[in-house]
C-alpha positions in Angstrom: 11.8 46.4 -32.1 15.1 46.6 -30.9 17.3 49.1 -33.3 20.7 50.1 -31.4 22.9 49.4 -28.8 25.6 51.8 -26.6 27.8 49.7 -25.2 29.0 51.3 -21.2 32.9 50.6 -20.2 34.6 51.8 -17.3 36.6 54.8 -17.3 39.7 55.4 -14.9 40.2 59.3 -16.4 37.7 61.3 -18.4 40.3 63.2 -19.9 42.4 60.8 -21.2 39.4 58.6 -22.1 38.2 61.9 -24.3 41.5 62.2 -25.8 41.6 59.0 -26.9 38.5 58.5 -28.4 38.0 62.3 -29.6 41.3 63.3 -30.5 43.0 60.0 -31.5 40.3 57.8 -33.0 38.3 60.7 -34.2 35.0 60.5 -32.6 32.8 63.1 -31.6 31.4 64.0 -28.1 27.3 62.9 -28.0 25.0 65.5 -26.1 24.7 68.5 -24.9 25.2 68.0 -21.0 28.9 67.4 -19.7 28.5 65.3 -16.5 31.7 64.8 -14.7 31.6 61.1 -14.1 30.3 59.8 -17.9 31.5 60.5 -21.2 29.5 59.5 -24.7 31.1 59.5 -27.8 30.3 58.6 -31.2 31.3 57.8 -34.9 29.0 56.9 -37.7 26.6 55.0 -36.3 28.4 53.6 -33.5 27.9 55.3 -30.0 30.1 54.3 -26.4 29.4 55.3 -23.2 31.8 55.3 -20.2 31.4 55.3 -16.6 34.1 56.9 -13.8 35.6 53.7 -12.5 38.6 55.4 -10.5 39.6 52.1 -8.9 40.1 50.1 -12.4 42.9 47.8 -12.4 43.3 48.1 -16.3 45.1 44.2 -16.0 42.0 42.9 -14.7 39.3 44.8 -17.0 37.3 42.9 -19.2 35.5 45.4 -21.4 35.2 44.7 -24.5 33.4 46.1 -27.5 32.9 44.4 -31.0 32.6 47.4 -34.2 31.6 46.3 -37.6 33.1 47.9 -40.7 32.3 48.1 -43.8 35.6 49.6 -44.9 38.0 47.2 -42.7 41.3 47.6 -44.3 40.6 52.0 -44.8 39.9 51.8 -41.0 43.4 49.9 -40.1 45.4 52.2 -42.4 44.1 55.2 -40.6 44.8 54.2 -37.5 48.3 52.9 -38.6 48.9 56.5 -40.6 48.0 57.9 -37.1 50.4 55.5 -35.3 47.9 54.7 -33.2 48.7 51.7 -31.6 47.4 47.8 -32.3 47.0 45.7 -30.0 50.0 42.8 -30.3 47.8 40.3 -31.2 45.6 42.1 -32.5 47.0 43.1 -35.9 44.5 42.7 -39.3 43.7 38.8 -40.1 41.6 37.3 -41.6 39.6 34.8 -38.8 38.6 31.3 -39.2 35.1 32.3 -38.4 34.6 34.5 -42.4 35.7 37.8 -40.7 38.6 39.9 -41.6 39.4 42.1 -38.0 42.0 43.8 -35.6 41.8 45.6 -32.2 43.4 47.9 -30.1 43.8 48.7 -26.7 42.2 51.9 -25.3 44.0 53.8 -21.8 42.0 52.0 -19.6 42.5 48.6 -21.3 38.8 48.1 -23.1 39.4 46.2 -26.4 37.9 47.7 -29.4 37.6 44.9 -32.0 36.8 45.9 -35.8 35.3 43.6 -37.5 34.4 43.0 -41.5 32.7 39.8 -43.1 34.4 38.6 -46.0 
């Protein structure tokens, strides 16, 4: 019965965290209520939540977020004609594990991994 799940990272900044993830990656605001201390967004079918965490030390967060694709290498080229940046060991590979993926870091240090079977 279970048919979605919205991942909730921590937030140091709702304005930077909305420019990043409205402006930069593209996604959209979800709802109709603005609350000061949360921030939804979503893209397709993929929807993030984030919680005012003022205090963050972005060196110690361990958010983390795994996005299936079914376009992997469209995605990447996007982001890359955007120069948004890659995470430095996170550039597109194929894994051992049958998945081709990269990731990025967002402000606040959350990784975003996009994955693709192959």
């Amino acid at each position: 019965m279970l048919t979605s799940v919205h991942p909730k990272l921590p937030m140091r900044n709702k304005a930077i965290t909305h420019d990043y993830y409205v402006n930069q990656l593209g996604f959209d605001v979800f709802g109709n209520a603005d609350f000061e201390d949360y921030l939804m967004v979503q893209k397709d079918a993929i929807q993030l939540h984030f919680f005012l965490f003022k205090e963050l030390d972005p060196k110690e967060n361990y958010g983390q977020v795994y996005i299936r694709t079914n376009d992997i290498d469209t995605v990447y080229q996007s982001l890359l004609d955007q120069h948004i940046s890659i995470h430095p060991n996170g550039s597109l590979q194929l894994k051992p594990w049958g998945q081709k993926e990269f990731s990025l870091l967002d402000p606040d240090h959350n990784l975003l991994t996009f994955g693709q079977s192959v």
